[in-house]
N, C-alpha and C positions, 0 to 999 in steps of 0.2 A: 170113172176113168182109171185107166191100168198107165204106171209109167216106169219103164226102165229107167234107172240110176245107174250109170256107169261109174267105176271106180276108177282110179289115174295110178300113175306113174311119175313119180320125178328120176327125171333121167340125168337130171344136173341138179342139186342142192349146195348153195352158200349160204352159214350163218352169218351177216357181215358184221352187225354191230348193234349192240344192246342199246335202248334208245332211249328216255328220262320218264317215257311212261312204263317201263321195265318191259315193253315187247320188244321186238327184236327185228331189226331189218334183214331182210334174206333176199334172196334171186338162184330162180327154180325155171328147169324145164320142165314143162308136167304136160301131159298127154292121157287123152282117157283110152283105156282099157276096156276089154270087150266081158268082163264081170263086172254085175249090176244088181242091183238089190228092188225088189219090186214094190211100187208103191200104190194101192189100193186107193181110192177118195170120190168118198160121194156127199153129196149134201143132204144134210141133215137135219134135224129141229135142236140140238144139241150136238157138243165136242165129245167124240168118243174119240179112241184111241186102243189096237192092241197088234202086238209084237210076235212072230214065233222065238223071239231073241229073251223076251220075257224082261222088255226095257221097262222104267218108270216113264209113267207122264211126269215131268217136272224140270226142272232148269238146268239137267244134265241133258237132255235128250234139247238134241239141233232140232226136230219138227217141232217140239212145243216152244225155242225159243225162237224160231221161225212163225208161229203164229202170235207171238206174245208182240216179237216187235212189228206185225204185220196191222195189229192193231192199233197199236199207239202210235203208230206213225202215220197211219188211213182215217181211224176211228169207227173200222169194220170187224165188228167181232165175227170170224169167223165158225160157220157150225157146220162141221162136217166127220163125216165116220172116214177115220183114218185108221188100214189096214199097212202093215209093212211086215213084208218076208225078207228077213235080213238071210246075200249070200254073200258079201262084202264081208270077210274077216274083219275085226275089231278090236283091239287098236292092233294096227299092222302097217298103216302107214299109203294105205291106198286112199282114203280121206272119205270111208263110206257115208258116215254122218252128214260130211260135208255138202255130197253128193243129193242123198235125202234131202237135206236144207231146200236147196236151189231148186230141184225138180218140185217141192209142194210151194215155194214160193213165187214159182214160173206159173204155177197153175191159179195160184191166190189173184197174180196180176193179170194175167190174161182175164181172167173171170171177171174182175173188177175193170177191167181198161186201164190201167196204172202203168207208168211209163218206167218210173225211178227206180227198176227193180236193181238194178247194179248198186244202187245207194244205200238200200235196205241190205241187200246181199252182204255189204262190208259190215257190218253191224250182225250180224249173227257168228260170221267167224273170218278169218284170216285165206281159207282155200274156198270161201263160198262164190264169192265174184270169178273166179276163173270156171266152175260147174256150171253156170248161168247161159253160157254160150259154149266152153269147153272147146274140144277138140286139141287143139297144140295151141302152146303158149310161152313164153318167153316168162313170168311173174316174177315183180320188185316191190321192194317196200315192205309193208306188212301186209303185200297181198293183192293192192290195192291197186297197182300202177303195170295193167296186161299188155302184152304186145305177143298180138297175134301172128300164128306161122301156119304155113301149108301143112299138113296132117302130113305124118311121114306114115311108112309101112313098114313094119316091123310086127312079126311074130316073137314072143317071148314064154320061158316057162317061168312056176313061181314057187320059192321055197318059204311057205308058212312056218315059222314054229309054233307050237303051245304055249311059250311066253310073249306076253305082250310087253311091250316100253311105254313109259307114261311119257309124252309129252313133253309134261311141264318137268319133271324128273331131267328128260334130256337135255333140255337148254340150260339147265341149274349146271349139269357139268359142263358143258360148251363155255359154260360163262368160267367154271372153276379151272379148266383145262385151256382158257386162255385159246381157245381154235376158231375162234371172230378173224375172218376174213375171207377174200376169194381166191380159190385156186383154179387153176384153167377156168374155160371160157364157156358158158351155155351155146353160146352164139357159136361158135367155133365148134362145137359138139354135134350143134345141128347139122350142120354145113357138111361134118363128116362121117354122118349117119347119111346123108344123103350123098353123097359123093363114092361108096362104099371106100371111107380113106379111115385105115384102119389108125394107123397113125398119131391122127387127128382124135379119135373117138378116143383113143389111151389115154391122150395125154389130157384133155379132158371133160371126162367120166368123172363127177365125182359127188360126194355125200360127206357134209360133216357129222352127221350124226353117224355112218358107219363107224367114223374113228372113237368114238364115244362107245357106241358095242363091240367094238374089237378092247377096249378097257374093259366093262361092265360083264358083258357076256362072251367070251369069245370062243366058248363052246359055240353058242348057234353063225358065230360068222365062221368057224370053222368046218360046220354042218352045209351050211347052206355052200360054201364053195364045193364041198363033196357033190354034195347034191346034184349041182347045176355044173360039174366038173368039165360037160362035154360040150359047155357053151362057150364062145370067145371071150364076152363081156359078161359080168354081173355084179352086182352094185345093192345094193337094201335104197326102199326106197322110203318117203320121207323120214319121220321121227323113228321109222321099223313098227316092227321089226321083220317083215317081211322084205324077203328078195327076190330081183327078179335076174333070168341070164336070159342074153341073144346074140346070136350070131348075123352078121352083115352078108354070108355070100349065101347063107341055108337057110331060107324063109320058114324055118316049122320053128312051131310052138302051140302048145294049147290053148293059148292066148294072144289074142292080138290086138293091134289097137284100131280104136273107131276116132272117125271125125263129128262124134257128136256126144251133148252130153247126156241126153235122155232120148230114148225111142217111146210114140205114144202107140200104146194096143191097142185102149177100148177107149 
């Protein structure tokens, strides 16, 4: 089986508040994106595993913590030749990994007849539960707490840099910088992406971790506005450090969004 991995967008990101297990409560619009990363899987007498990314099999890589808790929690070791052409930039903030995760452990459950895949999903990472179903989503908590929305349409372009942002890095200063809270509204964003209320969408659009790379790096927020100069809106989307611009009244971009989180080829 061939499956596309769509990569996302958050189009709205709040840090709200660091929590006593030191993760972090947020609330994100995210939307999948029409880049997707291909994922190869066949069954097998043994676990292979190989990358043109040139990943480790090991407890860094989402697909083998996807089959590790796939096991322990079924008590089905899976055996299969897992092939993946990473085109999903990495780390950039599009959640490729995350993406990966879901679509091999959409395919682990369907194989098996397994229901609880949303339960397992929360247990490999924080953006895997929203990949599971994908399309548009409203996401709270640490991930965990979805509310689902109609697929908007929007065409967007994307400003990659060469540097990536670590993650865990990011929320270390969010925590130093004191920027735990929300500003405008997801909901309110939606509403004026669909409305084309320009207005609305200004006030808010927004990203705490941008404020975080406009400290740290602000060569690439300064690149990336060049870049995307000719578009109304754009914003970096999750941790980064990748951004994306669009315009509400001029549908083009190289990229657009899909209502789904994996397409099956073969």
């Amino acid at each position: 089986m061939i499956i596309k991995a769509y990569a996302k967008v958050n189009l709205y990101l709040a840090v709200l508040s660091k929590r006593a297990d030191n993760f972090h409560d947020i609330i994100s619009l995210m939307h999948n994106i029409s880049i997707y990363d291909l994922l190869e899987i066949e069954e097998s007498d043994k676990m292979t595993f190989s990358c043109n990314a040139n990943l480790p099999w090991d407890s860094t890589n989402t697909l083998f913590k996807t089959v590790d808790i796939f096991e322990r929690l079924t008590g089905i070791k899976p055996k299969l030749k897992i092939k993946l052409e990473k085109h999903i930039p990495s780390p950039s903030g599009f959640g490729g990994g995350s993406a990966d995760a879901a679509a091999l452990l959409w395919y682990l459950c369907q194989k098996e007849r397994i229901s609880n895949i949303t339960e397992m999903a929360k247990l490999i990472g924080s953006d895997v539960p929203f990949f599971v179903e994908g399309g548009c989503a409203v996401v709270e908590g640490a991930g965990e707490k979805i509310h689902r929305l109609d697929p908007l349409d929007l065409r967007i372009d994307l400003y990659i840099p060469k540097i990536g942002f670590s993650t865990k890095k990011m929320y270390e200063i969010v925590d130093e910088m004191n920027l735990c809270g929300k500003r405008g509204d997801p909901y309110k964003l939606y509403d004026g992406i669909k409305t084309t209320d320009r207005e609305k969408v200004s006030l808010n659009l927004y990203n705490t971790f941008q404020i975080v790379a406009e400290k740290i790096h602000p060569e690439i927020v300064s690149q990336a506005k060049k870049e995307l100069k000719d578009k109304e809106f754009i914003l970096m989307t999750g941790s980064g450090s990748a951004f994306f611009g669009f315009d509400l009244s001029k549908p083009k971009g190289d990229v657009h969004f899909t209502a789904r989180p994996r397409l099956i080829l073969d």
